[in-house]
C-alpha positions, -999 to 999 in steps of 0.1 A, spaced: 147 -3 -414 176 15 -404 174 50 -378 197 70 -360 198 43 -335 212 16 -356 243 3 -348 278 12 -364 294 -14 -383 336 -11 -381 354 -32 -406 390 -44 -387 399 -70 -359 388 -56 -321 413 -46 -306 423 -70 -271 455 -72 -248 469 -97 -269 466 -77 -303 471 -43 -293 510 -43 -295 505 -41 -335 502 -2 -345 469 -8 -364 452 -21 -336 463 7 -311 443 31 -338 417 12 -337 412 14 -303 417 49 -300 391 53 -326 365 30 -306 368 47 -272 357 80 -297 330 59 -308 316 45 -272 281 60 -272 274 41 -299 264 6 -306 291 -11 -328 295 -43 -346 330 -54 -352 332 -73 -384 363 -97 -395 361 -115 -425 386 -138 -437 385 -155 -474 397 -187 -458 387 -191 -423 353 -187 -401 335 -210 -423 312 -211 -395 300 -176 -381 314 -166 -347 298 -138 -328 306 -128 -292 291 -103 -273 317 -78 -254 292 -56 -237 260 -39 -243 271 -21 -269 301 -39 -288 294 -71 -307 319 -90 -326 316 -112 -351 339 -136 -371 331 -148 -407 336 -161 -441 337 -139 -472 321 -167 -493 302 -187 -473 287 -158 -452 277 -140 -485 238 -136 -471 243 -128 -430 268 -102 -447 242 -84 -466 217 -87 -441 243 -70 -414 248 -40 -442 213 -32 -441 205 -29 -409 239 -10 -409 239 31 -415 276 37 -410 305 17 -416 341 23 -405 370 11 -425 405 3 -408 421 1 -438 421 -7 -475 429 -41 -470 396 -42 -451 377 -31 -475 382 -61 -498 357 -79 -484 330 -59 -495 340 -54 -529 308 -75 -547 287 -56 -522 257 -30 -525 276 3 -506 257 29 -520 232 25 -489 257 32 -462 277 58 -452 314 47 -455 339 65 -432 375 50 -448 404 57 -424 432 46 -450 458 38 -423 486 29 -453 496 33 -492 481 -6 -493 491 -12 -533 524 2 -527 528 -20 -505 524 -47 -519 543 -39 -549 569 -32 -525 570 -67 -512 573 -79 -550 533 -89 -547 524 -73 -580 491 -90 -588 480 -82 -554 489 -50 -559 470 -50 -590 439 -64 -572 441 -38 -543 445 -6 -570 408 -19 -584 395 -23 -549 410 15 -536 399 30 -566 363 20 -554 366 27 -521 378 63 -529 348 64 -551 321 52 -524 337 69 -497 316 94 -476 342 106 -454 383 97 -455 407 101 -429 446 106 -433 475 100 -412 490 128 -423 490 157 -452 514 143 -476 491 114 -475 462 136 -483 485 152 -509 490 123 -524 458 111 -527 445 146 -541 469 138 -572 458 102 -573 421 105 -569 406 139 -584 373 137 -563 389 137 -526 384 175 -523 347 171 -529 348 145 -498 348 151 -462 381 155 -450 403 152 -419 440 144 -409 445 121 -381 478 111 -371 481 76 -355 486 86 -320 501 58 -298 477 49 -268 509 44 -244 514 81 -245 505 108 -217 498 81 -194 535 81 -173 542 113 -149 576 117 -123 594 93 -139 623 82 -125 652 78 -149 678 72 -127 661 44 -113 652 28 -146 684 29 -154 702 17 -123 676 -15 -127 688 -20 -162 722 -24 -153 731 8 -177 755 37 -163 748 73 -165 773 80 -192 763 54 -213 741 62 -250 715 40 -253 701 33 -289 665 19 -289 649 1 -320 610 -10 -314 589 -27 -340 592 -60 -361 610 -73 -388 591 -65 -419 612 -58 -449 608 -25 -448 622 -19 -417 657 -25 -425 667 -46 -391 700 -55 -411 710 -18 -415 707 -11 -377 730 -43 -363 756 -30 -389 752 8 -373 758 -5 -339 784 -31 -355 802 -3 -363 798 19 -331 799 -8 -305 821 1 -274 816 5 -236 798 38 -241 768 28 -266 741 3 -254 715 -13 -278 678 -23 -268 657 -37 -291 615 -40 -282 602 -66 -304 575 -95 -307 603 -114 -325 629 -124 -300 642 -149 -316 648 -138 -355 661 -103 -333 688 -128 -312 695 -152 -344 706 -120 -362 725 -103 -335 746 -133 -326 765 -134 -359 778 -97 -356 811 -83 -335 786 -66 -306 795 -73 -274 767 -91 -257 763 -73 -225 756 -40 -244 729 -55 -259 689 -55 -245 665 -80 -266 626 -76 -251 592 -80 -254 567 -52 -235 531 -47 -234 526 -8 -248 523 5 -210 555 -2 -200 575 15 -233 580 47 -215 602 29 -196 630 29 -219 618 53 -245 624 79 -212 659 65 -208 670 59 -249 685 90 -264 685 78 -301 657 58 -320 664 39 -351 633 42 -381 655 33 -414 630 35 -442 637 37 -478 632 67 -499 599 55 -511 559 66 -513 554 39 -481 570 61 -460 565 97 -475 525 92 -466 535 70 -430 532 80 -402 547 54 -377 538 51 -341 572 44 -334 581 78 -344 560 99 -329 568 79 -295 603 84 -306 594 124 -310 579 125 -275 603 112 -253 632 134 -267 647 107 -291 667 119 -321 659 92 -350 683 75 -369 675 74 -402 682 63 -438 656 84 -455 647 115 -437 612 120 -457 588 103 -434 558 114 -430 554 154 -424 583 151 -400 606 165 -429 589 194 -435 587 202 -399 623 200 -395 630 174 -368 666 168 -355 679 133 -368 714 114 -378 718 102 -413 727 60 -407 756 63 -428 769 98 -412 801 82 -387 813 112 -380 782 121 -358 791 122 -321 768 104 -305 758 119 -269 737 114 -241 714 144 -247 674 146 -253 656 166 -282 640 190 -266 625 199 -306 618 165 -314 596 167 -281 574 198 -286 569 187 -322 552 157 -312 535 175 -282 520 196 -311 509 169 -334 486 158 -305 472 189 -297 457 198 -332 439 164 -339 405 171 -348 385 141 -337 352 160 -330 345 154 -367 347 120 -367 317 120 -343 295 145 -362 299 123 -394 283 91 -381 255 111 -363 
């Protein structure tokens, strides 16, 4: 029988240092250190794999199990119903409970992405067809629903016309390297990089997904590379990132190709002046709200873009150069703006009612 004491159950990977580069996971473990007076189980389910049930203890109060949609049909129930909440990371998530009894728990969905548009995106249109059935339900079921930002709630409101008579809340994804670096010495970061004062450095961080154009940014520094511009790319992909770069006129030794844990970031976020985020003019990125940007916001970066419409950075007027614009001058200067903007978006996050919905 369940009681106020029963444990949380959180639909999405748990978050460890060797996943918590991907964006996702740095949400979700923001969320769970909200959530750390309470006893959690961490559910992943997998339509293919964990044919045999994995479960590992972290500590007292985290559990976290591994399983198999199909063959795990009955430990599945039986973990619902001793279950009051559960916590969704994500659409995609959500899947796996599709054939399942919800109207027993209290379902908290933090939507995290457009997830059919998406996927139609990709050219994946029976997916996509698949997820709009399995949304629909979740926005149905849903006790509580959490957006990244308000055009995603906006858009949702036109999609769905019960989310007003829901419990509401906008929480941007908030990257977990931030407010953690004080006196940092630029200078010093620079001088061990091998870059010179006058130089402007151009920072791209993330993967190679379609949708992040990659292609687009090696032609903008194709076409601006001299002595004065330096290019550092942060990715897991250091390979596909050097395969790609080698076949374009870019002087090498302008060029920095790494992999960082999220802690050290700041270290060349505090030193890059512009940040690349070239996303089409598409729903994706209206309701987005990358991590990349907001750590791009913080540290004074001015983004390069090929859609300005990301997120509710538009309507807030952040300073930014149009990918195709040449005739920018491209200096060494910080947004001061762009700074205070994202200094903002952190203050007004209102997590306290994430708590009071799962007591």
């Amino acid at each position: 029988m369940k009681n106020n004491d029963s444990p949380m159950l959180i639909l999405s990977p748990f978050p460890t240092e060797e996943n918590i580069k991907d964006g996702m996971l740095q949400r979700i473990y923001k969320i769970d250190n909200i959530l750390n007076d309470k006893k959690r189980i961490y559910l992943e389910l997998s339509f293919t794999k964990n044919i045999r049930i994995k479960q590992q203890n972290i500590n007292n109060d985290v559990t976290v199990i591994k399983a198999n949609i199909f063959f795990s049909l009955f430990f599945i129930n039986k973990i619902l119903k001793k279950t009051s909440s559960i916590y969704v990371h994500s659409i995609y998530n959500m899947r796996c409970l599709y054939f399942h009894n919800l109207k027993r728990n209290k379902i908290i969905l933090d939507i995290h992405g457009a997830v059919p548009e998406e996927l139609e995106f990709m050219g994946l249109k029976i997916k996509s067809l698949m997820m709009k059935i399995i949304e629909k339900k979740c926005f149905s079921a849903a006790y509580a629903l959490i957006y990244v930002n308000k055009q995603m709630k906006y858009y949702y409101e036109r999609k769905y016309i019960n989310v007003n008579k829901k419990n509401n809340i906008i929480y941007p994804i908030i990257p977990q390297n931030l407010l953690t670096q004080n006196n940092i010495n630029i200078s010093s970061i620079r001088k061990d990089m091998h870059i010179l004062e006058e130089q402007v450095i151009l920072l791209y961080a993330g993967n190679l997904q379609k949708w992040q154009n990659f292609e687009k940014i090696v032609d903008y520094v194709e076409r601006h590379d001299n002595k004065k511009i330096v290019f550092i790319v942060l990715s897991n992909d250091i390979i596909t990132v050097k395969n790609i770069i080698k076949n374009k006129k870019i002087k090498q030794s302008r060029i920095v190709v790494e992999s960082v844990p999220p802690e050290q970031l700041f270290k060349y976020y505090s030193i890059a002046h512009y940040g690349f985020i070239v996303r089409d003019d598409h729903i994706l990125n209206k309701v987005a709200c990358p991590t990349k940007m907001i750590e791009y916001l913080y540290y004074g970066l001015k983004p390069i873009v090929l859609s300005p419409y990301i997120g509710d950075f538009y309507e807030q007027q952040y300073e930014r150069i149009d990918i195709y614009d040449d005739e920018v001058c491209l200096t060494p200067d910080k947004s001061a703006k762009n700074k205070i903007l994202a200094e903002d978006l952190i203050k007004n996050v209102e997590l306290y009612k994430i708590l009071d919905w799962i007591r």
